[in-house]
C-alpha positions, 0 to 999 in steps of 0.5 A, a space after each residue: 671955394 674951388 671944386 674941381 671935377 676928375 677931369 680938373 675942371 671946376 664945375 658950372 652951376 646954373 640957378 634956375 628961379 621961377 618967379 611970380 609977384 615974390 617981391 616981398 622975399 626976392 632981395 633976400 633969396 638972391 642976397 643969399 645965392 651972391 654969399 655962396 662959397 661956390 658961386 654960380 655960374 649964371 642965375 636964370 630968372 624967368 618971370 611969369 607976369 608978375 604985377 608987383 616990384 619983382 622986376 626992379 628987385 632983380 634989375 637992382 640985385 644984378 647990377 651988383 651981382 658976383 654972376 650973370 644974371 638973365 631976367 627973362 619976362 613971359 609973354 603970357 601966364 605959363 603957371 608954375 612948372 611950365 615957368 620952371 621948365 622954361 628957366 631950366 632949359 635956358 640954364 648952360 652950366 653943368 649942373 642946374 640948381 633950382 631955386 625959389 623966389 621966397 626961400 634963403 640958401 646957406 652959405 654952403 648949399 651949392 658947394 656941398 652939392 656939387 662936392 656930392 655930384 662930382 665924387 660920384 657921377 652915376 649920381 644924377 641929382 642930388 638934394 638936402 635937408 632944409 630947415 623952416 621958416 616963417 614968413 619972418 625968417 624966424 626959424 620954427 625948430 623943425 626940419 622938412 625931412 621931419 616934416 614930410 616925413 623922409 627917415 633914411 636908415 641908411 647913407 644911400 638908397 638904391 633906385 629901387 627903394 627910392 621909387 618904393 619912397 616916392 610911391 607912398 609920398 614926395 619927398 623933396 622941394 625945389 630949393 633942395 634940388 640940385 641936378 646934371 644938366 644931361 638929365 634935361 632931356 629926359 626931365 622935360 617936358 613936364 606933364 601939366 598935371 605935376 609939380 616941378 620938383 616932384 617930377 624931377 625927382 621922379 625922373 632922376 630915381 627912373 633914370 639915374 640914381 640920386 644922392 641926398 644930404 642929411 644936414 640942411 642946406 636950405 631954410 625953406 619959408 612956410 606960407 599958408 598953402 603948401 605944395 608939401 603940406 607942411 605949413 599947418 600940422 594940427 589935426 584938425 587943419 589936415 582933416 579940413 584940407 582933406 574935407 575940401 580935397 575929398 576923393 578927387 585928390 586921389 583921382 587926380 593923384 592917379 592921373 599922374 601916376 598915369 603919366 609916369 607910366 606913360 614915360 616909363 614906356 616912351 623912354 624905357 629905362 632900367 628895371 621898367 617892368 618892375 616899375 610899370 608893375 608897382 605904378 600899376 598896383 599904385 593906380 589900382 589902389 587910388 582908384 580903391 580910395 577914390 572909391 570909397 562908400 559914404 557908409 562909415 561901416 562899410 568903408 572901414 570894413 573895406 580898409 581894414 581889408 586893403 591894410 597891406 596895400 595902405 602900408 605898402 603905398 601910403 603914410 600908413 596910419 595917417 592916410 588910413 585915419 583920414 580915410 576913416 573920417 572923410 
C-alpha cells in the first residue's frame, strides 16, 4: 500500500518493541508486523535479558523479514519503560509505532495510522481501538475501549479535553499507539514511576494534539496481571486487587502526577496554567483518598462530601464504591 506525505514522500515507519522472556507469543507478533499493508521501515527490538528462546524467534523471523531488523540485547535489567525508551530512541523513521511482544496486529494497523498522521500534521500521535484476546488468541467478544472504558461522543477532542480524560484514567495501550518521531524529545526521558505508554500519551495531549481510530486495529491478549486492568472484570477480583493496592496506590498515583508538573514546568507548553491548576486539584485530591478514615461512618461521610471532585476526577461511582468498601 502506497501513502505519501503533502510533500509526496512516502512516509518511514519505525516499530519499536521491548521484549522480555515473550517467546511464547513472539513468532505471532512479528508474523503479524511482516503481513502489514504498509510495511515498516525498520522493526527495533531491544531485549531486556530474556532467559527463555526470544533470541532465536527473532534471529530466525529476520532472516526472512520484509525490513530491517535491529536486535539490541541489554547489558543489564532496565525494566519496562527504560527498554522501551531505549527502542524508541534507536528508531530513524519518521513516525515510531510501539509495539509488544504478546499481541497481533491487523493487516491494516500501520496504514490507517499513518493515513491519519499524514492528512493532519498538528496531530502528534495517533492510537486506535483494539479487540481482546486470550492467551489462545481466542477473541473474548470485547473491546479495550469498552473495557477501560474510553466513550467519545465526538470524532476529535481538543488537548484540553483530552487531559480532562487523562485526569480521571489512562486511556491508551502500547500496541495502539502510533507517534512522530519530532515529539521524542519531549516524551523522553521517561520518569521511573510511569508506564510507557501512559506517559506517552500524557505528552502528546500536553504538547501536541492526538488523533484517535475508533475500529480496532490491534487484538491486544489478556494475561492474569494487566497494566489496565482489564484481564478480571468480576466484582469480587476488582475489590481484592483494591484490598492489596490499598491507599498506597493513590499515593504513588500522586507522585506521578508530581512529575507531570514538573514537566510541565521545565517545558511550558500551551495552556500550562490551566493544567498546573488541574494537576494541582488532581494531587490535592489523591491525597484526599490516600487519607481516608478506617471508620466506615466517617469515610462515607467524607465522600459524600467530596462527590464533585470524584465525578470530575475519577470513574465515578465505580471509584466511589470502591473507596466505600476498602
Amino acid at each position: 500500500m502506497t501513502i505519501t506525505s503533502h510533500l509526496g514522500i512516502s512516509p518511514q515507519v519505525s516499530v519499536a518493541m521491548g521484549t522480555y522472556n515473550g517467546g511464547r507469543f513472539l513468532r505471532e507478533q512479528l508474523d503479524s508486523i511482516a503481513e502489514q499493508e504498509l510495511l515498516p521501515r525498520e522493526l527495533v527490538i531491544c531485549d531486556d535479558r530474556s532467559e527463555d528462546a526470544t533470541a532465536h524467534v527473532v534471529e530466525e523471523f529476520a532472516q526472512g523479514a520484509p525490513f530491517e531488523v535491529r536486535f539490541v540485547r541489554n547489558e543489564y535489567r532496565l525494566g519496562i519503560a527504560k527498554n522501551f525508551e531505549k527502542a524508541i530512541m534507536l528508531c530513524r523513521g519518521e513516525f515510531i509505532a510501539l509495539c509488544d511482544q504478546d499481541d497481533l496486529w491487523n493487516p491494516q494497523k500501520l496504514a490507517r495510522c499513518v493515513e491519519v498522521l499524514v492528512r493532519d500534521d498538528n496531530l502528534g500521535g495517533v492510537f486506535s481501538d483494539a479487540d481482546l484476546i486470550d492467551d489462545h488468541s481466542a477473541l473474548l467478544g470485547r473491546r479495550l475501549w469498552s473495557s477501560v472504558p474510553f466513550c467519545p461522543r465526538k470524532d476529535s477532542l481538543t488537548s484540553a479535553e483530552f487531559v480532562r480524560l487523562l485526569l480521571k484514567q489512562d486511556v491508551a495501550t502500547d500496541p495502539t499507539i502510533v507517534f512522530r518521531s519530532r515529539m521524542r524529545d519531549t516524551i523522553i526521558p521517561i520518569p521511573e514511576l510511569w508506564m510507557q505508554d501512559a506517559w506517552i500519551i500524557w505528552m502528546l495531549a500536553l504538547y501536541s494534539s492526538i488523533g484517535f481510530i475508533r475500529e480496532p486495529l490491534v487484538r491486544y491478549r489478556i494475561h492474569p496481571a494487566q497494566q489496565l486492568g482489564l484481564a478480571s472484570q468480576s466484582l469480587r477480583s476488582r475489590l481484592l486487587k483494591a484490598h492489596r493496592a490499598g491507599n498506597g496506590q493513590y499515593r504513588a498515583l500522586a507522585r506521578r502526577f508530581e512529575n507531570l508538573r514538573v514537566r510541565l514546568l521545565e517545558y511550558p507548553g500551551p495552556e500550562r496554567a490551566s493544567y498546573l491548576k488541574d494537576l494541582d486539584r488532581r494531587i490535592q485530591f489523591l491525597d484526599f483518598q490516600a487519607k481516608l478514615p478506617r471508620n466506615r461512618i466517617l469515610r462515607a461521610a467524607q465522600i459524600i462530601g467530596a462527590l464533585p471532585s470524584y465525578m470530575r476526577f475519577t470513574r465515578g461511582l465505580v471509584t466511589i464504591c470502591r473507596d466505600m468498601l476498602v
